[in-house]
C-alpha positions, 0 to 999 in steps of 0.5 A, a space after each residue: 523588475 518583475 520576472 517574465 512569465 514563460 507558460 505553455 498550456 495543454 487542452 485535453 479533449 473535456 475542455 480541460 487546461 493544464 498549464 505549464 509556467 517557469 520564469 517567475 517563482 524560485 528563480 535561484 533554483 536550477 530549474 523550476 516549473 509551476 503545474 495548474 489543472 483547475 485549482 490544483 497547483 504543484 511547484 517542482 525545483 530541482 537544484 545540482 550539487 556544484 561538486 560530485 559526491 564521494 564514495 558512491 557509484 550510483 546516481 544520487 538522486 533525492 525526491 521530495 513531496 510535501 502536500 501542504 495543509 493550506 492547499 486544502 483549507 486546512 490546519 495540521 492537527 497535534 500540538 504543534 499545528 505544523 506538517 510533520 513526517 510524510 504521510 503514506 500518500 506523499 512517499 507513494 507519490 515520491 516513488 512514482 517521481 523517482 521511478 519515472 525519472 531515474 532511469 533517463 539521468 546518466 548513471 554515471 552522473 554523481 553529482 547530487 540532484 535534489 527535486 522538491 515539489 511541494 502541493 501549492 493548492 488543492 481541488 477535489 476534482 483534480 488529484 495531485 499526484 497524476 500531475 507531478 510526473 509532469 511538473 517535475 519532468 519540466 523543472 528538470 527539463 529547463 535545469 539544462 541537465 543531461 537527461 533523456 527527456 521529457 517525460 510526463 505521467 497521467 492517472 487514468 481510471 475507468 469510471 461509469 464504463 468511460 476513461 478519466 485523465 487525472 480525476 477526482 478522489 470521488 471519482 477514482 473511489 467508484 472506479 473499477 480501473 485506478 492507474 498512474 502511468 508514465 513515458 516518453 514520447 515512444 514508450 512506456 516506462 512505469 506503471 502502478 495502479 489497482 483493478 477490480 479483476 481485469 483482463 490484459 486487452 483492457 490494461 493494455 487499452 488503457 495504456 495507449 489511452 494514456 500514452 496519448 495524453 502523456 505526448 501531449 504534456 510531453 510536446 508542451 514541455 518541448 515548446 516551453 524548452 523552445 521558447 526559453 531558448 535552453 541549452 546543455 549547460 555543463 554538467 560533466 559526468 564522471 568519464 574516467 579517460 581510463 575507463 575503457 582502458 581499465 574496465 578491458 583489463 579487469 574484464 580481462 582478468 577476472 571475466 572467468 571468475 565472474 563468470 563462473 560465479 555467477 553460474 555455479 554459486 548460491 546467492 549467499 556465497 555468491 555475494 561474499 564471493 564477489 566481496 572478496 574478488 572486488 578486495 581483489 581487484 582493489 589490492 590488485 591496482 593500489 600501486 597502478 598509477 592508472 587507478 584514481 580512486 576506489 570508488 571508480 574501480 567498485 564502478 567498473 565492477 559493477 558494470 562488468 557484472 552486470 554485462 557477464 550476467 546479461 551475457 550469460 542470460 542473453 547467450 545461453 538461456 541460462 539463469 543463476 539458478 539454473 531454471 528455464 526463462 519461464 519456470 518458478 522457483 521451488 515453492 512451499 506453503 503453510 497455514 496456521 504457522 502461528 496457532 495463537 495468531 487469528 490467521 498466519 500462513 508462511 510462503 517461500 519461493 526459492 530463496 524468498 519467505 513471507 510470514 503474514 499474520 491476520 489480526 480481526 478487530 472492531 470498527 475501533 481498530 480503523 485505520 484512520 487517514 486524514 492529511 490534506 487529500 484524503 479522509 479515509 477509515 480503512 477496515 483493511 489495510 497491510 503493513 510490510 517489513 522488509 528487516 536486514 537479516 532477510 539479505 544477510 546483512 546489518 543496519 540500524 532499525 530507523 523506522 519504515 523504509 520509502 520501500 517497505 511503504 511503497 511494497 505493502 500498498 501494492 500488496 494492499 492494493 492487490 487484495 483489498 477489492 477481494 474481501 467482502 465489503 459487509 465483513 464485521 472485522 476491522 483486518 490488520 494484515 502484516 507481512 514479514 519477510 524472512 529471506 530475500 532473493 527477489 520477488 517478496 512483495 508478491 510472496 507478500 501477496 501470496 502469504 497473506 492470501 493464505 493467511 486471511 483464509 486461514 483466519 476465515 475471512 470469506 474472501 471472494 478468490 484467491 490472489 497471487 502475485 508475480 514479478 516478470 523481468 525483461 532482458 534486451 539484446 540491444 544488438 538484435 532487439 530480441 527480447 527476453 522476458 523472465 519469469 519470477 525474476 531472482 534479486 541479481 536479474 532484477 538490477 541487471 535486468 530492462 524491466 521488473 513487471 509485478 502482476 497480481 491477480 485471480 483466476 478471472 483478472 488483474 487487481 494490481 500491477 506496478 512496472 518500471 522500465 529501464 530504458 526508453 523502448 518499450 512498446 505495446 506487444 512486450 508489455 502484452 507478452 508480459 503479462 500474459 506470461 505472468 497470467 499463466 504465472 498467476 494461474 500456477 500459483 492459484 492452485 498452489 494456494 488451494 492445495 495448501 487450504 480448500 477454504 477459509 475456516 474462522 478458528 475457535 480463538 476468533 474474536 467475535 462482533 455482535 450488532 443490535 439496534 436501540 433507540 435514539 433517545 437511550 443511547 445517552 443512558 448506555 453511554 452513561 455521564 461522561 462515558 462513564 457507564 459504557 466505559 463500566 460495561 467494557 471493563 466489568 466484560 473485557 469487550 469494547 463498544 462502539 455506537 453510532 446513531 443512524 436515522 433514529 437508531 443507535 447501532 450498538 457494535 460489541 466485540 469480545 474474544 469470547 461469545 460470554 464476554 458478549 453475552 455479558 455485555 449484551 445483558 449489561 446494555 439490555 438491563 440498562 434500556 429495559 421498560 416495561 410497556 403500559 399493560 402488558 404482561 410479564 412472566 417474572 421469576 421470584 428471586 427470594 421473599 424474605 422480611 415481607 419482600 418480593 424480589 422478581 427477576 424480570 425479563 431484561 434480568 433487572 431484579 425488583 422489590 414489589 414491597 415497594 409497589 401499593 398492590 403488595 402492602 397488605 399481602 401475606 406474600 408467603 401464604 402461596 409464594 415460593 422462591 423460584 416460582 414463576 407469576 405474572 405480573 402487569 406493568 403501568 407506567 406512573 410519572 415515567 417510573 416502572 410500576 405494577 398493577 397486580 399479580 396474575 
C-alpha cells in the first residue's frame, strides 16, 4: 500500500508556491516533512531518544545538514567521489537551524533529539538555507514533541531597490541587503545577515517585511498539523517531584553566597568559586534520600543562579562588573603588535583580548569554494580561533568548532564589503582569541579593523562591533538592555544582539532571542544603543592609528600585459620556464588570457625580486620590429666577436650576422660603446642590417 501524501502549500505575492508535505517518505522517523520551492527540495526528520541521557542538564539537541552532490548535478571531487566533512556553508546553515529552534524545547527535556535535513534537489533561483528553518520546524511540529511552535524562517535581500524572499545566489551576490531571519507567529527570534552600511529604520523594514512571510509558513504548518490530526504524544520531561521542594532549600541556604559572589568576585574566581560551592551542595545532600541523582542538583544549581543574577540586574541595576546598563568595558589598543607579520593589532576589552594578524597574498592564495551551492574565490576571508585556555579551561585540540566557523563568518561578513574591491592582494585575516569574558566575536571585529590598517589596506572606514543583551522582567514586561554584555549575562540573559558597523550604517548583525516576545520597538532601542556603542568604538580605533600605512616588509604585485600568442613561450613546455623564473627569482606568477592579452601577475616580497622576474619575462617575449631602430650596448668584442646588449637586456653575437663577416670590429669599436643598430626579420628570426 502506498503512503498517502499529506501537502499544504504557501503562494507568495510573485507567484511563488512553497509547498509542505508529510506522509510518504521516512516514515519510521519521529516526524518527517518534505519542503519545495521551485526545483529546490529539503527533507528534515527528527528522531527522539526513547530514554533520557545521563550526565547532563541541558537539552541535548543535534542539528545536522548535508547538501548532496546530486542535487546539483554534480559529483564530489578528491579520490574518494563521496561527501565528506561539512563544508563552511552546511555548518552555518545547522547554526541558523539550532538557533531558531532551541530556545521553544522545554529545557528541562533530556532526551536526545537528532534533526537531519539533507539538500534533496537544488535550483539556482531558490537557496536552500532560507527554507530549512521552515522544514525542519515542521518535521518537529508533526513529531508531536512539547515545543512551543511552529516556527519558520526566511531570507530576505534587497535587490534593484526591491525586496526578494528566499532568492537566488546571483541575486543575493549584487545585493545590498542579505538577511535570514526567523520567529514565531508574534515575534522575532533570530537574526543574521550582512549590509552595505544601513540605517536601523531600514533593517527594522525589512524585519517586518520578513515577519509576514514567516506567518504565512508558520499558518501553513498549522493547517497540515490540522489535518493530520496530531496530538501530544508523550514525552515526559524531567520533572523531579522534589524540584520545588529542594530547589527552595538550596536557595535557602546558599542564596547569600551565591549572591555575594556574583557581586564581589572576578570572573576567574568566580568561576572556581561556584565550583567549590556546587561541591558543597553535592556533599551537603549525599545522604539526604531527597536527592536522586547529581545531575538534578548541578540542575538546580544552575536555575538558581541564573535567577539571583537576573535579580540582582533586574533589582538594583547592578552588573558584575560593577558598570552602568549602558557602559563598555575598559579598552586598550595596539597596532603592529607583531613587527614581522604584514599587519597585526591586539584589542581587549575587560576581561576579552583579539590578536588579528594580516597576511597579503597573490591571486594564487584565494580561497576557493566549490561545494554544491557555491563556486566562489575569496580574495578576503577571516579565520577565527577561539582556544581553551582564553577561558581557563583544557580540551583536546579536535579541529574548528560549529562556533569558531559560525563567529569568523560574522566578523567575515562584517568587514568584507569595506575593503576596496580593486586591491592587488589576496587578504588572509586571522583572529586569535586570548581571553574570553563575552563579546570576542566583535573584539574580533575590532582587532582586525585595526590590523588590516595596520597592514596598509586602503579600507574605505573603520568598522567596529557590539554585542547588546536584554533582560525581561516578566512580572512588569520592562525590559532591560545591556550594553557589551560579559559571558555570565549572556547565558542568563533574554537576547545576545551583535551589531557591527561604521560611522554611516550597519554592515552585519546576528541576534538570537530566547523566548517568544519579542517585538519591533525592543529590537529598535537595540540597535540604536549599539549605534552609539559602534560610534564609541570608532574613534577608539582612529585614536590608536590615523590611517593605514603599507610597511616596508610588504610583499609586492605588479601587473603587465603581453600578447595572446607569447604566453606559451613564458609558460615554457609543460611549465617548465615559468616554473624556472619563479625559482631563479623566489616570486610566483599567475597568467590569465583576457580577450587577446595575457595579464601577467607577479608577486615578491621585494621590488628586486620583481624586477628580476620582470626582466626574465621581458627577455623571453623581446622581438625586434622590421626597420626599426636600436640603441644597443657592446658587451665585449674579443676573437672577432661583437656581442650587444639589447634593449629587453637579451645579449647577441653579430659575428653571427652576414653585415659583419669582413669587418675589423676593433678598428673603431670599444666595449661599453653605444651604436645603433636595424632590425629585419628573416624567416621569423632576429637579424640585423648594419650598423649606424
Amino acid at each position: 500500500m502506498i503512503p498517502e501524501l499529506i501537502k499544504e502549500n504557501i503562494f507568495l505575492e510573485d507567484g511563488q508556491i512553497i509547498s509542505i508535505e508529510t506522509g510518504k517518505l521516512a516514515c519510521q522517523a519521529n516526524g518527517t516533512a518534505v519542503v519545495r520551492m521551485g526545483k529546490t527540495s529539503l527533507i528534515a526528520t527528527i528522531v527522539i531518544s526513547k530514554k533520557e541521557k545521563e550526565g547532563i542538564n541541558f537539552l541535548p539537541l543535534i542539528i545536522d545538514y548535508k547538501e548532496n552532490y546530486s542535487a546539483g548535478g554534480k559529483i564530489p571531487g578528491g579520490f574518494l567521489k563521496r561527501e565528506r566533512r561539512p563544508s563552511d556553508e552546511e555548518v552555518l546553515t545547522m547554526r541558523l537551524i539550532d538557533r531558531l529552534l532551541r530556545p521553544l524545547f522545554p529545557q528541562n527535556f533530556l532526551k536526545e533529539i537528532q534533526i537531519i535535513i539533507y539538500l534533496l534537489s537544488y535550483d539556482i533561483n531558490v537557496l536552500p538555507d532560507g527554507l530549512a528553518g521552515l522544514v525542519a520546524s515542521a518535521a518537529v511540529s508533526i513529531s508531536g514533541i512539547p515545543f512551543k511552535g511552529p516556527v519558520s524562517a526566511v531570507r530576505i535581500i534587497r535587490f534593484q531597490n526591491s525586496f526578494l524572499i528566499n532568492p537566488g545566489i546571483k541575486s543575493v551576490k549584487k545585493s545590498d541587503i542579505n538577511l535570514i531571519i526567523g520567529g514565531t507567529k508574534n515575534s522575532i527570534l533570530m537574526i543574521e545577515g550582512e549590509m552595505k552600511e544601513i540605517s536601523e529604520n531600514e533593517i527594522i523594514y525589512f524585519i517586518k517585511i520578513a515577519h509576514f512571510f514567516i506567518k504565512l509558513q508558520i499558518t501553513a504548518q498549522i493547517n497540515l498539523i490540522k489535518n493530520l490530526k496530531i496530538k501530544s504524544k508523550n514525552f515526559p520531561v524531567f520533572n523531579n517531584l522534589n524540584f520545588i521542594y529542594l530547589k527552595k532549600k538550596i536557595k535557602y541556604i546558599f542564596y547569600e553566597k551565591i549572591y555575594c559572589l556574583y557581586k564581589q568576585a572576578s570572573s576567574i574566581i568566580r568561576f572556581q568559586q561556584m565550583e567549590i560551592l556546587l561541591l558543597k551542595i553535592n556533599n551537603y545532600f549525599l545522604y539526604d534520600n531527597l536527592i536522586l541523582n547529581e545531575d538534578e542538583q548541578n540542575y538546580i544549581f544552575e536555575i538558581l543562579k541564573k535567577e539571583i543574577l537576573r535579580e540582582i540586574i533586574l533589582k538594583e541595576n547592578h552588573r558584575l562588573d560593577g558598570r552602568s546598563l549602558d557602559d563598555l568595558r575598559k579598552i586598550w589598543s595596539k597596532t603592529n603588535f607583531l613587527p614581522s607579520v604584514h599587519g597585526s593589532a591586539i584589542f581587549s576589552r575587560g576581561e576579552t583580548q583579539a590578536l588579528s594578524t594580516v597576511t597579503l597574498g597573490s591571486s594564487l592564495d584565494v580561497n576557493k569554494i566549490d561545494n554544491v551551492i557555491l563556486q566562489d574565490k575569496q580574495k578576503f576571508y577571516l579565520h577565527y580561533n577561539f582556544p581553551p585556555f582564553s577561558t581557563g579551561e583544557i580540551k583536546l585540540l579536535k579541529g574548528i568548532s560549529r562556533r569558531e566557523i559560525g563567529h569568523g563568518n560574522l566578523a567575515q561578513r562584517a568587514l568584507k564589503n569595506i575593503i576596496p574591491f580593486k586591491t592587488p592582494y589576496t587578504i588572509r585575516v586571522v583572529s586569535d582569541i586570548l581571553e574570553s569574558n563575552g563579546s570576542s566575536s566583535m573584539a574580533t571585529v575590532c582587532a582586525s579593523t585595526l590590523a588590516l590598517m595596520d597592514a596598509g589596506i586602503p579600507i574605505k572606514r573603520p568598522v567596529s562591533g557590539i554585542s547588546m543583551g536584554l533582560i525581561i522582567n516578566f512580572l512588569t514586561d520592562e525590559a532591560i538592555i545591556l550594553s557589551d554584555i560579559l559571558g555570565d549575562e549572556d547565558n542568563i540573559g533574554d537576547m545576545d544582539f551583535k551589531m557591527t558597523g561604521t560611522k554611516f550604517g550597519i554592515t552585519a548583525c546576528q541576534m538570537d532571542i530566547n523566548f517568544p516576545g519579542s517585538n519591533y520597538e525592543m529590537l529598535l532601542n537595540s540597535i540604536l544603543k549599539a549605534k552609539n556603542c559602534l560610534l564609541f568604538l570608532i574613534k577608539k580605533i582612529l585614536n590608536t592609528i590615523k590611517s593605514p600605512s603599507l610597511k616596508e616588509n610588504s610583499p609586492k604585485i605588479f601587473y603587465f600585459e603581453i600578447k595572446k600568442k607569447l604566453i606559451g613561450t613564458v609558460i615554457g613546455s609543460g611549465g617548465k620556464i615559468i616554473q624556472e623564473i619563479k625559482t631563479s627569482t623566489n616570486t610566483n606568477l599567475k597568467i590569465e588570457e583576457k580577450e587577446n592579452l595575457g595579464i601577467i601577475e607577479i608577486y615578491g616580497k621585494t621590488d628586486k625580486q620583481i624586477k628580476n622576474a620582470i626582466f626574465k619575462i621581458k627577455n623571453l617575449i623581446f622581438f625586434p620590429k622590421k626597420e626599426k631602430l636600436y640603441k644597443v650596448k657592446i658587451k665585449s668584442i674579443k676573437n672577432s666577436e661583437l656581442i650587444i646588449i639589447l634593449p629587453s637586456g637579451q645579449t647577441m653575437d653579430l659575428k653571427k650576422s652576414e653585415n659583419f663577416k669582413n669587418l675589423n670590429l676593433y678598428s673603431f669599436l670599444r666595449k661599453g660603446d653605444w651604436i645603433k643598430i636595424k632590425s629585419v626579420n628573416k624567416n621569423g628570426k632576429i637579424n640585423f642590417k648594419r650598423i649606424i
